[in-house]
KELO-134170 format. One record per residue (C-alpha): x, y, z; residue in one letter. Coordinates in nm, 4 decimals, always signed. Layout:
N
<dofi xx="X" yy="Y" zz="Z" guvo="A"/>
...
***
This chain:
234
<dofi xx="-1.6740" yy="+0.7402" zz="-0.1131" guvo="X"/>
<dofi xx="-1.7862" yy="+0.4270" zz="-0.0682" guvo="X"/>
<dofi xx="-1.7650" yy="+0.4579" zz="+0.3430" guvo="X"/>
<dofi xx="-2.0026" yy="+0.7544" zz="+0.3273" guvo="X"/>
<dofi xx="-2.2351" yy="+0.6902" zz="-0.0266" guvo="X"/>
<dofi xx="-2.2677" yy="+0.2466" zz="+0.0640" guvo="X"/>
<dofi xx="-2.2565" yy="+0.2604" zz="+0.4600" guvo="X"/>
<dofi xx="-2.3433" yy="+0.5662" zz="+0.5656" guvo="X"/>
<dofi xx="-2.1412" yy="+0.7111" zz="+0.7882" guvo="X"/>
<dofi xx="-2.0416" yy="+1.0377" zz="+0.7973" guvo="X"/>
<dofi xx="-1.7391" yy="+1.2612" zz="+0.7365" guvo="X"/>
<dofi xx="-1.6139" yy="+1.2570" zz="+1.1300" guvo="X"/>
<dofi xx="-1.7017" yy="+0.8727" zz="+1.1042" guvo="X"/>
<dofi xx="-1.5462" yy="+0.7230" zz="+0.8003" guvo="X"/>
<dofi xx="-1.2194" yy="+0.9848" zz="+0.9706" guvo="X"/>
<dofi xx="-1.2370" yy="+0.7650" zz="+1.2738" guvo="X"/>
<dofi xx="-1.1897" yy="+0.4759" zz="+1.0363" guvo="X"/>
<dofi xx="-0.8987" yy="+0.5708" zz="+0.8418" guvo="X"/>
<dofi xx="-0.7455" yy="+0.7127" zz="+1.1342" guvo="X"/>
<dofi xx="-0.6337" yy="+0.3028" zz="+1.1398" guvo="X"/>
<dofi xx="-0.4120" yy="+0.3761" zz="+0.8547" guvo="X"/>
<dofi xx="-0.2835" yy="+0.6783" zz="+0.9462" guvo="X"/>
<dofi xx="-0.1785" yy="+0.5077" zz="+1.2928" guvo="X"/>
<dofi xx="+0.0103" yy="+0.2095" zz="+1.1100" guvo="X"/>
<dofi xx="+0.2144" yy="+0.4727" zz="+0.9426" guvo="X"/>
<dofi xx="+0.2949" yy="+0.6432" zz="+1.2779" guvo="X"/>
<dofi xx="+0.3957" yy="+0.3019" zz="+1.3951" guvo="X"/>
<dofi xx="+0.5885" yy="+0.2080" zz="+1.0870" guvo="X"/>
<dofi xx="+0.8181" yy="+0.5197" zz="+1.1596" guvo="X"/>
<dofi xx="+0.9094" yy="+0.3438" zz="+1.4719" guvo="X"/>
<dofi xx="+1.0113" yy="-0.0115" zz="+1.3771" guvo="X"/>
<dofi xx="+1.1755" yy="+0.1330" zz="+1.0861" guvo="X"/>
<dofi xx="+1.4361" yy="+0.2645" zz="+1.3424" guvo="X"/>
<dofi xx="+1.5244" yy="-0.0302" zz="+1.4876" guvo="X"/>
<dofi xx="+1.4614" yy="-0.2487" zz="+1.1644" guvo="X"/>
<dofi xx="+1.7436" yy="-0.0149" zz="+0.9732" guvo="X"/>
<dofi xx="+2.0035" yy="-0.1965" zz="+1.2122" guvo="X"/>
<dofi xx="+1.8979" yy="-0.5329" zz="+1.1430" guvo="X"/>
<dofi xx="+1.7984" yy="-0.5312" zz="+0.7519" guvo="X"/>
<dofi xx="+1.8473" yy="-0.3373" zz="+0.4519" guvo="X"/>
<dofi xx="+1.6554" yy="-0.0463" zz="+0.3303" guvo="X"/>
<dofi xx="+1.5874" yy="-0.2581" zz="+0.0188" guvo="X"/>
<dofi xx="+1.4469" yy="-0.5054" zz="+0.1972" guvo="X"/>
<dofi xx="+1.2515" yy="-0.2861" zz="+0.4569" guvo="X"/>
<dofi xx="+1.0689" yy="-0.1195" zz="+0.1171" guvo="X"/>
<dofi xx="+1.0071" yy="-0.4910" zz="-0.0200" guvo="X"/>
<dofi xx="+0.8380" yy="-0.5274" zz="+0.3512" guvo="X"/>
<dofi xx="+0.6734" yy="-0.2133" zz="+0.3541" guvo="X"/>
<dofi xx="+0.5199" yy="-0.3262" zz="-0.0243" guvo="X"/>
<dofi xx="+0.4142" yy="-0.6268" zz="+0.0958" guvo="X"/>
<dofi xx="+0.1956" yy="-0.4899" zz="+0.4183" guvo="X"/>
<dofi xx="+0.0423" yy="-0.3088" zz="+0.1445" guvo="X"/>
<dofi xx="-0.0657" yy="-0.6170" zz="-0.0788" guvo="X"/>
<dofi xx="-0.1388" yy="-0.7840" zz="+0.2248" guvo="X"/>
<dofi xx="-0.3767" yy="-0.5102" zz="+0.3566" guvo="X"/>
<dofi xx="-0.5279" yy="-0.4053" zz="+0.0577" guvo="X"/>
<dofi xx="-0.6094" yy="-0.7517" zz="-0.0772" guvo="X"/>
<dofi xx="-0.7660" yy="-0.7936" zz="+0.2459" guvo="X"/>
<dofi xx="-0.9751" yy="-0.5187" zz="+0.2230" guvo="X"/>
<dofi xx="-1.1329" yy="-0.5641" zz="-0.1080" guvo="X"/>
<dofi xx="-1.2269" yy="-0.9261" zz="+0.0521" guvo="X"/>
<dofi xx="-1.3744" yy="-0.7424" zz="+0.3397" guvo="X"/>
<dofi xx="-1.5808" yy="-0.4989" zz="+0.1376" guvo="X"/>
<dofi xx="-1.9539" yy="-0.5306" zz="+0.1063" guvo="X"/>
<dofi xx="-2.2532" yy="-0.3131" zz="+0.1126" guvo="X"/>
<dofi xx="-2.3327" yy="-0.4763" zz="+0.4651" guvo="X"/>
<dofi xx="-1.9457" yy="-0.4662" zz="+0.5623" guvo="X"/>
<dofi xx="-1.8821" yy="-0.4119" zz="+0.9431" guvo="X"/>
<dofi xx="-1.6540" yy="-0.1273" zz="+1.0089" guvo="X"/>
<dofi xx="-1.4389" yy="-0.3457" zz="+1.2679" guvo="X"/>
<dofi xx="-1.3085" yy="-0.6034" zz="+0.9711" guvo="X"/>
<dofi xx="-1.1863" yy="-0.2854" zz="+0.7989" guvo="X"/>
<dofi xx="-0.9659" yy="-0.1234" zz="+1.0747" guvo="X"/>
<dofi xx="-0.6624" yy="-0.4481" zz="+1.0604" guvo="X"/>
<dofi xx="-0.6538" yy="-0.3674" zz="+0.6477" guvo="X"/>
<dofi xx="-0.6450" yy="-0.0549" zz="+0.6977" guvo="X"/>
<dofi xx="-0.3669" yy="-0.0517" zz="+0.9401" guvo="X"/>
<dofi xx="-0.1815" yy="-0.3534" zz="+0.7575" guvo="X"/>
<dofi xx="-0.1765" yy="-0.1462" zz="+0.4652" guvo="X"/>
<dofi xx="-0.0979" yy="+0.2083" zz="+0.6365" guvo="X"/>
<dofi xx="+0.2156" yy="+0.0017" zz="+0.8494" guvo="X"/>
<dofi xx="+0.3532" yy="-0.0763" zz="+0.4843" guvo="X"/>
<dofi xx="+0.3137" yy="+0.2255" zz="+0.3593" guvo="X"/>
<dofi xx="+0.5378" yy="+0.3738" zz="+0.6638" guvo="X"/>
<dofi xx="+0.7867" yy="+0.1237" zz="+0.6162" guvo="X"/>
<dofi xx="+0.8362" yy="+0.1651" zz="+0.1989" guvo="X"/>
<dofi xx="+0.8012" yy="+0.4994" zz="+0.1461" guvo="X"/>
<dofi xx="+1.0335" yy="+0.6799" zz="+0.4253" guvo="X"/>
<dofi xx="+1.3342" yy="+0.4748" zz="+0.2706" guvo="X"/>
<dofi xx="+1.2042" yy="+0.5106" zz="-0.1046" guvo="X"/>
<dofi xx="+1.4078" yy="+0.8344" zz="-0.1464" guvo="X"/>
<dofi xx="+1.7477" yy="+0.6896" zz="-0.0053" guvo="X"/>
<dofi xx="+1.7169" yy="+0.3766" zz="-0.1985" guvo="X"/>
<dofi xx="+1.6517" yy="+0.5403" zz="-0.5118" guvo="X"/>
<dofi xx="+1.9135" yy="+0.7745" zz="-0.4747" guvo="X"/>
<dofi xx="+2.1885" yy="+0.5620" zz="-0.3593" guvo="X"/>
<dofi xx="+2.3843" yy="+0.5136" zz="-0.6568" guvo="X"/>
<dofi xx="+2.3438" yy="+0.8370" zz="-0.8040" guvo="X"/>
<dofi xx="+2.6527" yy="+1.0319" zz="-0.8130" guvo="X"/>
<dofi xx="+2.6632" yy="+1.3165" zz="-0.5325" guvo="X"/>
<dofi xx="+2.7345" yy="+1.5999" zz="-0.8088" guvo="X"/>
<dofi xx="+2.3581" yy="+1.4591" zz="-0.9487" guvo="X"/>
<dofi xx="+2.1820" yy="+1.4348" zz="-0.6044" guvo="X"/>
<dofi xx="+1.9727" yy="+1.7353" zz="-0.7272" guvo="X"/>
<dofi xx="+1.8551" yy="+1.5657" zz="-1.0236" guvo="X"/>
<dofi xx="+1.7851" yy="+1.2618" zz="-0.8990" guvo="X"/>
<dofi xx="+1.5867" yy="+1.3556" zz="-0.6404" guvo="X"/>
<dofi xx="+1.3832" yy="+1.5954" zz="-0.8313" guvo="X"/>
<dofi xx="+1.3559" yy="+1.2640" zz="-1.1362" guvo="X"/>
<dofi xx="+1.2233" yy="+1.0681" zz="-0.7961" guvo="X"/>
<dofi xx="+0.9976" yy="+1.3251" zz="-0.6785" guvo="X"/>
<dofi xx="+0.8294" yy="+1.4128" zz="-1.0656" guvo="X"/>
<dofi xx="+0.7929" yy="+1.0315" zz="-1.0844" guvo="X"/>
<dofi xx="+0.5834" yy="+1.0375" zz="-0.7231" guvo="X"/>
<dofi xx="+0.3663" yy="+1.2601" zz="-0.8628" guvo="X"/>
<dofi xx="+0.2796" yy="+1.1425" zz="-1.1979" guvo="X"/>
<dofi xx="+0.2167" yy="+0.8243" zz="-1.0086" guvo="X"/>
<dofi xx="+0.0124" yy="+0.9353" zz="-0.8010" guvo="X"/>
<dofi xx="-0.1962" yy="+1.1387" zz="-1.0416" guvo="X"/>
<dofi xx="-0.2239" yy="+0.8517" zz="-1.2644" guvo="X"/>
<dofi xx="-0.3131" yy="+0.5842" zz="-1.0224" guvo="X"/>
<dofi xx="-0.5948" yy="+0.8311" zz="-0.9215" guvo="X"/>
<dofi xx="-0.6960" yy="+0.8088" zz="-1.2674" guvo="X"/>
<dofi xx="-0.6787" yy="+0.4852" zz="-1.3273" guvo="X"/>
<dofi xx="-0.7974" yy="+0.3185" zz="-1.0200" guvo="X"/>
<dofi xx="-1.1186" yy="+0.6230" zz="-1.0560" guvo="X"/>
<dofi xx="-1.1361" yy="+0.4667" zz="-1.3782" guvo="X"/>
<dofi xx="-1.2048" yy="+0.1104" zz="-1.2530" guvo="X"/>
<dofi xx="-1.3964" yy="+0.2374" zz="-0.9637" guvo="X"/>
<dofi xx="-1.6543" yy="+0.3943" zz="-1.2130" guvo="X"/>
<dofi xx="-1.6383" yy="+0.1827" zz="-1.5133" guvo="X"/>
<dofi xx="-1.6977" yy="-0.1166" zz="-1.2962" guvo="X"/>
<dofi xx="-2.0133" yy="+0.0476" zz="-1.0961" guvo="X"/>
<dofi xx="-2.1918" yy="+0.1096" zz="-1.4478" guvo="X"/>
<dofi xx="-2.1251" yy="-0.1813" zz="-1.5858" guvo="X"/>
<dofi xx="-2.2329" yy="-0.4085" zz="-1.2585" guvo="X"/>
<dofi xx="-2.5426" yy="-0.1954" zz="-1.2072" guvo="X"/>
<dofi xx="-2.6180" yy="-0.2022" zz="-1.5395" guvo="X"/>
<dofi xx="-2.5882" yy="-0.5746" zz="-1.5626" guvo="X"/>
<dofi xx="-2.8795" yy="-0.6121" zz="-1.2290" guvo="X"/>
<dofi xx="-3.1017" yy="-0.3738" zz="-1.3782" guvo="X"/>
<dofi xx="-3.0934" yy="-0.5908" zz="-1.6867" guvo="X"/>
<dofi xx="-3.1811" yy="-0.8866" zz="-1.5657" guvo="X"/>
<dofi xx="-3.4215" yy="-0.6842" zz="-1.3218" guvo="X"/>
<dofi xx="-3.6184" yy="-0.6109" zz="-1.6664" guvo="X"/>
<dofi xx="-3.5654" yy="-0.2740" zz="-1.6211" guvo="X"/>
<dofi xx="-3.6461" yy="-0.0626" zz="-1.9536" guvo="X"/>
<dofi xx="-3.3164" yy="+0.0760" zz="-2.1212" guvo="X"/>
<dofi xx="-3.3894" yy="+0.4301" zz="-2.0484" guvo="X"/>
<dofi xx="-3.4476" yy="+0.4060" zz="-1.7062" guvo="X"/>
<dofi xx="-3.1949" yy="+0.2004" zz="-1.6744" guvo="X"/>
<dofi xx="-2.8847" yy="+0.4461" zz="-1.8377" guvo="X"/>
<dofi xx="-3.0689" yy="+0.7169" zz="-1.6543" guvo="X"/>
<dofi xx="-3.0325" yy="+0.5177" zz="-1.3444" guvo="X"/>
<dofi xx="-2.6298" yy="+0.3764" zz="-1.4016" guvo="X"/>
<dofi xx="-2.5822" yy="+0.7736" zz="-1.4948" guvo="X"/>
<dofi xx="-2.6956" yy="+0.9024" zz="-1.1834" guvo="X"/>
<dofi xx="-2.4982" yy="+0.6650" zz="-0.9629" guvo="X"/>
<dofi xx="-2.1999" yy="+0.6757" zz="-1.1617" guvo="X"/>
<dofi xx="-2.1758" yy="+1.0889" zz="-1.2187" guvo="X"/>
<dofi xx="-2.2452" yy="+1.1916" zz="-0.8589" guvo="X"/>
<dofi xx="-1.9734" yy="+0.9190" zz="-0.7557" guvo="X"/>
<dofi xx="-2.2122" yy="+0.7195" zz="-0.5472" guvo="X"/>
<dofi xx="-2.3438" yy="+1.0466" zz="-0.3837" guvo="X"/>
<dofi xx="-2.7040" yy="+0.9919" zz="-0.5521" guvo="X"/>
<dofi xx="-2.7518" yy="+0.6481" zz="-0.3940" guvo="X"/>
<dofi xx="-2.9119" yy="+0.7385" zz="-0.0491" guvo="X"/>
<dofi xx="-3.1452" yy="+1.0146" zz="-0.2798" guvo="X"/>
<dofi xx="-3.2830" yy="+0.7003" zz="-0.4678" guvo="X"/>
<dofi xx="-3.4204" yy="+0.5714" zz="-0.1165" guvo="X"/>
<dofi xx="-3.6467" yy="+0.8710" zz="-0.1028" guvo="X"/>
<dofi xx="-3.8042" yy="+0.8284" zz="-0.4424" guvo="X"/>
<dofi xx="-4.0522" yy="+0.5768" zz="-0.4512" guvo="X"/>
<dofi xx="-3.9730" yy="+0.4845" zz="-0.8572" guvo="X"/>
<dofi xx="-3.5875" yy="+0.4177" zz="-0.7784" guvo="X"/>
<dofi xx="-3.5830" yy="+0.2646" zz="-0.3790" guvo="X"/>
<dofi xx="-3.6429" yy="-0.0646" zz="-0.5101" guvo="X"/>
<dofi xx="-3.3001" yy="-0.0082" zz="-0.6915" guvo="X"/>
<dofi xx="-3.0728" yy="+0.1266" zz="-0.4024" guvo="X"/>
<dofi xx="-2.9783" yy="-0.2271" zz="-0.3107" guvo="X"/>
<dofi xx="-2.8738" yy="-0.2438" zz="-0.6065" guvo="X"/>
<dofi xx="-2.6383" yy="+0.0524" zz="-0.6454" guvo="X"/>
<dofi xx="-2.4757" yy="-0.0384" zz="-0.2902" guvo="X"/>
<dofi xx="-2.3956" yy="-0.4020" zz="-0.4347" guvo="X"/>
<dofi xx="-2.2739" yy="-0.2182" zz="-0.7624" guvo="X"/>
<dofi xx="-2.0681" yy="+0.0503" zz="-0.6053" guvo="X"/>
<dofi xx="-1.9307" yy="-0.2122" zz="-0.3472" guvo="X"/>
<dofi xx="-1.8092" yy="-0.4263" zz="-0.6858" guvo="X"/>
<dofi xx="-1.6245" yy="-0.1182" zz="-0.8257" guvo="X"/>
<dofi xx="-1.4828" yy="-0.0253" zz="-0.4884" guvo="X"/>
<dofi xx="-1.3560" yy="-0.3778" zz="-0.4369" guvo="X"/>
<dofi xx="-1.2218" yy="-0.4034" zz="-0.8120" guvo="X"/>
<dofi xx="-1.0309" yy="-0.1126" zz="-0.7237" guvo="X"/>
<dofi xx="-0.8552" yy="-0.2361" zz="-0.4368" guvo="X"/>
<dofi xx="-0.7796" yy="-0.5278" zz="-0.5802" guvo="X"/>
<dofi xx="-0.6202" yy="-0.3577" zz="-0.8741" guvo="X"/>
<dofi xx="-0.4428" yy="-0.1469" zz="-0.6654" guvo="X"/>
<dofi xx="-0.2708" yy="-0.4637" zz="-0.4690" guvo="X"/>
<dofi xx="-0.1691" yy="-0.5987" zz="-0.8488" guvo="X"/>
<dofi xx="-0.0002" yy="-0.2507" zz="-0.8923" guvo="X"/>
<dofi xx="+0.1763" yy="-0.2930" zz="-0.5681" guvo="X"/>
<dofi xx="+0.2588" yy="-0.6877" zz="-0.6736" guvo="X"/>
<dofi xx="+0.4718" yy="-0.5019" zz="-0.9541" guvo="X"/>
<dofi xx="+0.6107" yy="-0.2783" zz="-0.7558" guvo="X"/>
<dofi xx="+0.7384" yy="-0.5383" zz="-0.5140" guvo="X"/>
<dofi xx="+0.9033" yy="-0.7187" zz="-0.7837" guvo="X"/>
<dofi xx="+1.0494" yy="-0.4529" zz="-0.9344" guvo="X"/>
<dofi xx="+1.2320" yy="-0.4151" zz="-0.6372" guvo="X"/>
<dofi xx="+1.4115" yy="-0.7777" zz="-0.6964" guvo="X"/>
<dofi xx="+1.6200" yy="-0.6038" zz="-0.9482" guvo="X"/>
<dofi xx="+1.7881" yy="-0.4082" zz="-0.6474" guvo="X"/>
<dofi xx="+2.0840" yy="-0.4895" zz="-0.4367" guvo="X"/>
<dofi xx="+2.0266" yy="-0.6206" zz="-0.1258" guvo="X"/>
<dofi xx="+2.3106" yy="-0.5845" zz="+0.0762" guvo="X"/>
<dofi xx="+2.3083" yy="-0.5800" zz="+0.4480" guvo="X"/>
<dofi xx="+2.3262" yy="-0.1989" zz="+0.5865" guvo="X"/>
<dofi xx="+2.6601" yy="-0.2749" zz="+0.7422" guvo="X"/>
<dofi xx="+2.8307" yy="-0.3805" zz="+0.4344" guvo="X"/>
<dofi xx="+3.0126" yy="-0.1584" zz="+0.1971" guvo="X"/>
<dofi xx="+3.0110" yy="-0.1253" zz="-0.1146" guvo="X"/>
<dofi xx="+3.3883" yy="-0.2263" zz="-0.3050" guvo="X"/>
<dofi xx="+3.4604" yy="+0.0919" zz="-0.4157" guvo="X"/>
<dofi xx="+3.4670" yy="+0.2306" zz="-0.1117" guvo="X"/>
<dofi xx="+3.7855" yy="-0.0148" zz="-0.0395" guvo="X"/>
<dofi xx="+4.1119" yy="+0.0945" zz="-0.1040" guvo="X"/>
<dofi xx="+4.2852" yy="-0.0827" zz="-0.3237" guvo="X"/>
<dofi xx="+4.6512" yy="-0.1919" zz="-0.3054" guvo="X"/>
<dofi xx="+4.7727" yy="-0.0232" zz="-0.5767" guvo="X"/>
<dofi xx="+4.6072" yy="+0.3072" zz="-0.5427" guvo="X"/>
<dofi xx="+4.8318" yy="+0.5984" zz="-0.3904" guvo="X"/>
<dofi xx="+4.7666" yy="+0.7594" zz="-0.0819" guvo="X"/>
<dofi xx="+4.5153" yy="+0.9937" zz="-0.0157" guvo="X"/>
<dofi xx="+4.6860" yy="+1.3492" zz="+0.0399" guvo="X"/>
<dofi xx="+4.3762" yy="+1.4649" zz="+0.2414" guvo="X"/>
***
């Protein structure tokens, strides 16, 4: 939204752009290979979490209705690498110590819980986005001296078409003085968002500190035999 309604570009452009993230991924699928012999798929998920921070943080300082599009491609690969790296080993650690006979359940539990996530950091980060906009623009147009009317009819508009209205307000001599305005706005909201998005992932990361971290080559002591147990007949 913000790629297409602030800077312009179009739908095959602001593709081109996120293609970045969607080739950190592909390389995350890579390393994560090599990385599963070396470290644990805890910790690979606490790296993967922390590209994300890194590279979404990073992006809501880059963001700006004058933004170049080169400053965005590193975030946006930053945080698509992370993403790569956490989520292909998000199922296995979750369902590591849940008994086989359960698998089922627990991976259905882990996928619900994806979704509802997902849906509700939609909402919520939509939320932000939009409340954010409003309140920004309305703020300018305030101290702009702008009468109250025009001015809700003006933060509705913007808000309701999702940023959509902004390059219409150019072609209207009564609102082009005001499209500055609604780029600086919408670029407040979009950078909010980010940056509420990289607190989400901050809890997410240290959530995972409650996890083992064992080495992949280690075992866990109940796979041990013990000295007193009988032999297996199998």
């Amino acid at each position: 939204l913000w790629l297409q309604n602030v800077l312009g570009f179009d739908a095959l452009q602001t593709g081109f752009v996120l293609l970045a993230l969607a080739i950190g991924s592909f390389l995350a699928s890579g390393v994560s290979t090599v990385l599963t012999k070396h470290i644990s798929t805890v910790a690979m998920v606490r790296v993967g979490l922390g590209a994300e921070i890194v590279g979404i943080a990073a992006l809501g300082f880059v963001i700006s209705p004058d933004a170049a599009w080169p400053w965005l491609l590193p975030c946006l690969f930053v945080y698509g690498f992370g993403v790569g790296l956490a989520t292909a080993q998000l199922t296995g650690v979750v369902l590591k110590d849940v008994p086989i006979e359960q698998s089922g359940q627990g991976s259905g539990t882990q996928s619900t819980a994806r979704q509802v996530g997902s849906a509700l950091g939609i909402a919520i980060l939509g939320t932000i986005l939009f409340t954010s906009t409003g309140a920004v623009l309305s703020s300018t147009l305030d101290d702009r001296g702008v009468p109250a009317a025009e001015r809700d009819q003006l933060v509705s508009t913007v808000v309701d078409s999702a940023g959509a209205a902004i390059a219409g307000l150019d072609k209207n001599p009564e609102t082009a003085p005001y499209v500055d305005d609604a780029k600086l706005a919408f670029s407040d909201g979009t950078r909010y968002a980010a940056f509420s998005a990289a607190g989400f992932l901050a809890l997410g990361f240290l959530a995972t500190l409650r996890l083992s971290s064992g080495r992949p080559d280690e075992t866990d002591d109940a796979d041990e035999p013990r000295a007193d147990a009988p032999a297996s007949t199998t």
